[in-house]
Steps between C-alpha positions, in 0.01 A plus 500: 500500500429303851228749500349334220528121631282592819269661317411211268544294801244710676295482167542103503349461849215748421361329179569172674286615804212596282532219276637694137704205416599604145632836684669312746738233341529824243654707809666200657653418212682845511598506830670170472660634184589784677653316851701286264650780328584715842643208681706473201629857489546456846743198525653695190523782687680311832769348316621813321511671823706251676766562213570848664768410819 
């Protein structure tokens, strides 16, 4: 699924570059959607593994 946050990241900078704003804040809207929910999952993920001793 990080897979799919660089490439609407990649998409983002692309339609920015050549000016396809509706296609951009589309993709960048995703990828922000998408960061917030992985660095979720990932604090989620760090403080069940630091139950294990």
């Amino acid at each position: 699924m990080l897979h799919y946050t660089l490439v609407f990241l990649v998409v983002a900078l692309l339609a920015g570059a050549f000016g396809f704003f509706g296609l951009a804040g589309l993709a960048a809207s995703i990828a922000k959607i998408l960061f917030v929910l992985f660095l979720i999952l990932f604090v989620v993920s760090l403080i069940t593994g630091r139950k294990r001793l």
